[in-house]
MIDREN-67144 format. One record per residue (C-alpha): residue in three letters; x, y, z. Coordinates in pm, whole numbers. Layout:
% MIDREN-67144
NODE type      x      y      z
NODE  ala      X      Y      Z
...
END
This chain:
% MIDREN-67144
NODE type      x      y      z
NODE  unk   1012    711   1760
NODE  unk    695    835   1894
NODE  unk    868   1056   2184
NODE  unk    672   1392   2076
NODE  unk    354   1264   1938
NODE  unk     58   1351   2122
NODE  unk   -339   1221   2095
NODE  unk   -397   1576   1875
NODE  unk   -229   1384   1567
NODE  unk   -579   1241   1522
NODE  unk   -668   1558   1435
NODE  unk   -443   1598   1107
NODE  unk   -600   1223   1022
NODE  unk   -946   1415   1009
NODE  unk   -871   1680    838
NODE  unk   -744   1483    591
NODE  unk  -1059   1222    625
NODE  unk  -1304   1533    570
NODE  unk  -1147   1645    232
NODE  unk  -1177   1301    157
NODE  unk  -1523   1285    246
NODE  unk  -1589   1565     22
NODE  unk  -1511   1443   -296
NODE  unk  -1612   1094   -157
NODE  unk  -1754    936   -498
NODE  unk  -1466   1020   -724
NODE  unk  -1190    896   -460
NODE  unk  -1390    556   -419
NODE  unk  -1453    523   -845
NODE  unk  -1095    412   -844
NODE  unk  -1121     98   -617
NODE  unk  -1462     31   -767
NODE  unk  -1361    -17  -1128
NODE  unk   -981   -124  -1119
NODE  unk  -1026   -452   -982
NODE  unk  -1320   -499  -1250
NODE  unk  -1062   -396  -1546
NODE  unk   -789   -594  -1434
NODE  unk  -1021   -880  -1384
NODE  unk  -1106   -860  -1759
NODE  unk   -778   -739  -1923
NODE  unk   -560   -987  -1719
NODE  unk   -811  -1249  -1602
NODE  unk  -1023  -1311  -1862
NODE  unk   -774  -1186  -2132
NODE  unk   -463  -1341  -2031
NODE  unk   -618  -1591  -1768
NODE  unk   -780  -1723  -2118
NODE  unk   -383  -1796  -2246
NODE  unk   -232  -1889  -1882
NODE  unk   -532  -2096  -1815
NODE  unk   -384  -2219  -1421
NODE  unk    -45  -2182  -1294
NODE  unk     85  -2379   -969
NODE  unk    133  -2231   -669
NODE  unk    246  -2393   -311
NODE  unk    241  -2717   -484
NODE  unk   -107  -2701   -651
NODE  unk   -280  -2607   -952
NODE  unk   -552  -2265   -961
NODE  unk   -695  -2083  -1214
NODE  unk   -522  -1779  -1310
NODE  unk   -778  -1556  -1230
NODE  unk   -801  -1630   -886
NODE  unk   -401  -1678   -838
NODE  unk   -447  -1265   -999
NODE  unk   -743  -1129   -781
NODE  unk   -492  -1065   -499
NODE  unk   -224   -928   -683
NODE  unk   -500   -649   -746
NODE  unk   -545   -596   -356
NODE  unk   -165   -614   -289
NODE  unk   -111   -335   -525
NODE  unk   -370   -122   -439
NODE  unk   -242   -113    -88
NODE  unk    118     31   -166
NODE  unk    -80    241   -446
NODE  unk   -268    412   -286
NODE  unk    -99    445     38
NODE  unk    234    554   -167
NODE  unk     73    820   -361
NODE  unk    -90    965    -92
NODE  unk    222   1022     97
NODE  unk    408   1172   -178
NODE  unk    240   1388   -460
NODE  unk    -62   1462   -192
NODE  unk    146   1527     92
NODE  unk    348   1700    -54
NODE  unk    116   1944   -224
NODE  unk    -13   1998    116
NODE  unk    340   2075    282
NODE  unk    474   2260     -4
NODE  unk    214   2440   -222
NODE  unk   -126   2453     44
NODE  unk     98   2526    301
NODE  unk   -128   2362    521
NODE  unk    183   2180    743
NODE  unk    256   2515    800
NODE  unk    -80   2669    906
NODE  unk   -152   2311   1154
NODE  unk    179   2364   1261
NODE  unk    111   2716   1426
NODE  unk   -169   2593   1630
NODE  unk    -31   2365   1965
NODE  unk    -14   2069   1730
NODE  unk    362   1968   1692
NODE  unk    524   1898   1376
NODE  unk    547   1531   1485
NODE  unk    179   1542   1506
NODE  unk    189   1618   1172
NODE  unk    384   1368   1053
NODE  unk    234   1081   1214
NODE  unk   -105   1181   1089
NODE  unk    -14   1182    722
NODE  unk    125    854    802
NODE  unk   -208    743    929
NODE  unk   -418    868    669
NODE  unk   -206    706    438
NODE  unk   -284    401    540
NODE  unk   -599    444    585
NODE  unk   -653    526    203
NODE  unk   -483    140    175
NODE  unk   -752     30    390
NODE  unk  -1030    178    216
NODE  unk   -911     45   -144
NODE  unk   -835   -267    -17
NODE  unk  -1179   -333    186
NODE  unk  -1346   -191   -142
NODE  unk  -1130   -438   -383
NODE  unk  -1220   -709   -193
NODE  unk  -1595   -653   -177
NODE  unk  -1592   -629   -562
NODE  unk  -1360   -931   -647
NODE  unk  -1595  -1079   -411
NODE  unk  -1887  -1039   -657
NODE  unk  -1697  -1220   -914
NODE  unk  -1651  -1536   -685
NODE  unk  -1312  -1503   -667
NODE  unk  -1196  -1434   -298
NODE  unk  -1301  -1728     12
NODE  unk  -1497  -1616    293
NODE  unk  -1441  -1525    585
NODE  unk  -1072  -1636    518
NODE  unk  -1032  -1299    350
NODE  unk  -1123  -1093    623
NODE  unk   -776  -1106    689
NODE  unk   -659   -912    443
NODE  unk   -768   -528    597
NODE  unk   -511   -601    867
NODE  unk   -266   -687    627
NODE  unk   -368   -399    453
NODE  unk   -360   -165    744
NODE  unk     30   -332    832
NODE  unk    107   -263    442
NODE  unk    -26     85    429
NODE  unk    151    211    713
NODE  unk    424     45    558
NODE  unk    404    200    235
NODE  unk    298    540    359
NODE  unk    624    553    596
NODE  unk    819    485    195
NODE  unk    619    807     61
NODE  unk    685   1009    350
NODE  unk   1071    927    287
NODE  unk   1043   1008    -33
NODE  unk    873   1403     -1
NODE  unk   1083   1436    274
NODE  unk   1401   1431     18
NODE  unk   1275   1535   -268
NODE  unk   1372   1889   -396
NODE  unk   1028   1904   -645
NODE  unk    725   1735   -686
NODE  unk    828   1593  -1083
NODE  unk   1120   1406   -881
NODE  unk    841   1181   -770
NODE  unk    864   1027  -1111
NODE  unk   1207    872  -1028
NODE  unk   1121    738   -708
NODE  unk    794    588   -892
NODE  unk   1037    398  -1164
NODE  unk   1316    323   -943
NODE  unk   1154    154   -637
NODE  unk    747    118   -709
NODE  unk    746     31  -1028
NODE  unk   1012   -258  -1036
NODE  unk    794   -359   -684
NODE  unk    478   -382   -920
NODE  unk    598   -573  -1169
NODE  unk    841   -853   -945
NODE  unk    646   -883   -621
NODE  unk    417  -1190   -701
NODE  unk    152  -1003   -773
NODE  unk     59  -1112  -1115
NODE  unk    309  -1459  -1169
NODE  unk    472  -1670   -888
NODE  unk    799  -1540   -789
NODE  unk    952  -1922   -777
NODE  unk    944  -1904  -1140
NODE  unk   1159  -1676  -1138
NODE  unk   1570  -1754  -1159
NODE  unk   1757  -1750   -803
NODE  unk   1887  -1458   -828
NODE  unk   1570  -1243   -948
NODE  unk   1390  -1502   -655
NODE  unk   1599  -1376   -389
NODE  unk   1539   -982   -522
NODE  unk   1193  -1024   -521
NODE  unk   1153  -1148   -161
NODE  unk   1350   -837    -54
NODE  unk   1102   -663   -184
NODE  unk    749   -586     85
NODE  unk    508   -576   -188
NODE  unk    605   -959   -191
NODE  unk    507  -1023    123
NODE  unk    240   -805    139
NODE  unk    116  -1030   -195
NODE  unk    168  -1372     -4
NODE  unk    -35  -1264    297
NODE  unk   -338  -1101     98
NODE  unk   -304  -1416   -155
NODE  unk   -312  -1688     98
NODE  unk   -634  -1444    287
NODE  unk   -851  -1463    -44
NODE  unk   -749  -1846   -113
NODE  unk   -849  -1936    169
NODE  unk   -532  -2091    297
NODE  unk   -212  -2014    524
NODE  unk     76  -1892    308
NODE  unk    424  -2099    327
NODE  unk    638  -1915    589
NODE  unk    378  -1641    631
NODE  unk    536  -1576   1008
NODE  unk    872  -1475    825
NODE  unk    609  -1213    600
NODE  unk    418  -1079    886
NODE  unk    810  -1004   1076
NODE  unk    973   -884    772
NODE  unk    701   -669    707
NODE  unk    647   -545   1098
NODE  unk    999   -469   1102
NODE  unk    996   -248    795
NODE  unk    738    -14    894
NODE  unk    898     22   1278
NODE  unk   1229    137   1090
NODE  unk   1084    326    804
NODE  unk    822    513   1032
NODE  unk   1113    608   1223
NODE  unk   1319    749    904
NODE  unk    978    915    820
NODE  unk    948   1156   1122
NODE  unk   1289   1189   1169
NODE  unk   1366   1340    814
NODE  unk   1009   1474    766
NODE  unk   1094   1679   1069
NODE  unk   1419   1835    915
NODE  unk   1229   1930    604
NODE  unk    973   2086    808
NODE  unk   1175   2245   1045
NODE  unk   1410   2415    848
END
């Protein structure tokens, strides 16, 4: 998978990293707020309704069963996006694949370091979420430490989907299907904002196909404090995913770029 990659793939992760650091304030405005709206629209708001719902066999408050749900969807969020409408401006109306590509970096390079970059935006949202829905009380220390390597696992993850995606893609507005069809359905059935084993057997067994759910249980069972039911199964499944997806990602991001 990693056959051509070399050490200078780092150096596509920076470049990235320094645009990023340019416009630092607006990119981290995002992380800093959402968590603080969905605490109040959903928490508060429909928390006030819900009151607690039962999950692994006991009773919490809404609010905090929702604070991870928040994380977990931040992670394929931002990672997702990042690989897909950024990239792909960069590959297809920058050009700047093209002009990294003509220096001794390979196009695997490339690749890899979108990939990495991607998940690093994850990481960054995530660590930030956390830190904020830790103000509110709502996430156990040190317990949730635990969540930014989940997060890291779940943005590579989720950045190998987004390099999939620009890598078929004819135009950027086709985005918009692969945003309804496969992260949208993710964000509403994952777990993130009602237990999935209220769900019937059928829709059950759906959502735990789905990563985002096992990216929820993992962050969930981080900021509760507690060790998820059959979180070994979650930390394989999800492993797994990214080993095959990365793999799909270079080897179709390298046709695209190669033609």
């Amino acid at each position: 998978m990693f056959r051509n990659v070399s050490r200078r793939a780092i150096r596509v992760w920076q470049r990235d990293a320094d645009v990023f650091r340019s416009t630092w304030a607006v990119n981290l405005l995002p992380p800093l707020l959402e968590p603080v709206l969905y605490v109040f629209a959903f928490g508060f708001g429909l928390g006030s309704l819900v009151g607690s719902v039962t999950y692994q066999g006991r009773e919490i408050p809404y609010l905090r069963f929702m604070a991870p749900g928040v994380i977990a969807v931040a992670i394929m969020f931002w990672s997702f996006f990042e690989t897909t409408y950024a990239s792909f401006v960069r590959m297809y109306y920058q050009r700047t694949f093209d002009a990294i590509i003509a220096t001794p970096l390979l196009v695997e390079d490339v690749i890899v370091g979108e990939w990495l970059w991607g998940a690093t935006k994850s990481l960054v949202a995530a660590t930030v979420m956390l830190g904020v829905l830790g103000l509110f009380g709502l996430i156990a220390w040190p317990h949730a430490l635990l969540v930014v390597p989940v997060a890291l696992l779940g943005g590579l993850l989720f950045s190998s989907l987004g390099l999939i995606a620009t890598a078929l893609v004819p135009t950027i507005d086709s985005f918009n299907v692969t945003t309804f069809v496969v992260i949208f359905p993710m964000f509403l059935f994952s777990g993130t904002f009602f237990p999935v084993d209220i769900l019937p057997a059928w829709g059950m067994t759906v959502a735990l196909a789905l990563p985002l759910t096992h990216v929820s249980f993992l962050v969930r069972g981080a900021c509760l404090g507690e060790t998820p039911t059959l979180w070994l199964g979650s930390l394989a499944y999800l492993v797994a995913l990214t080993l095959a997806g990365a793999a799909l990602a270079i080897a179709l991001m390298r046709r695209r770029l190669i033609k």
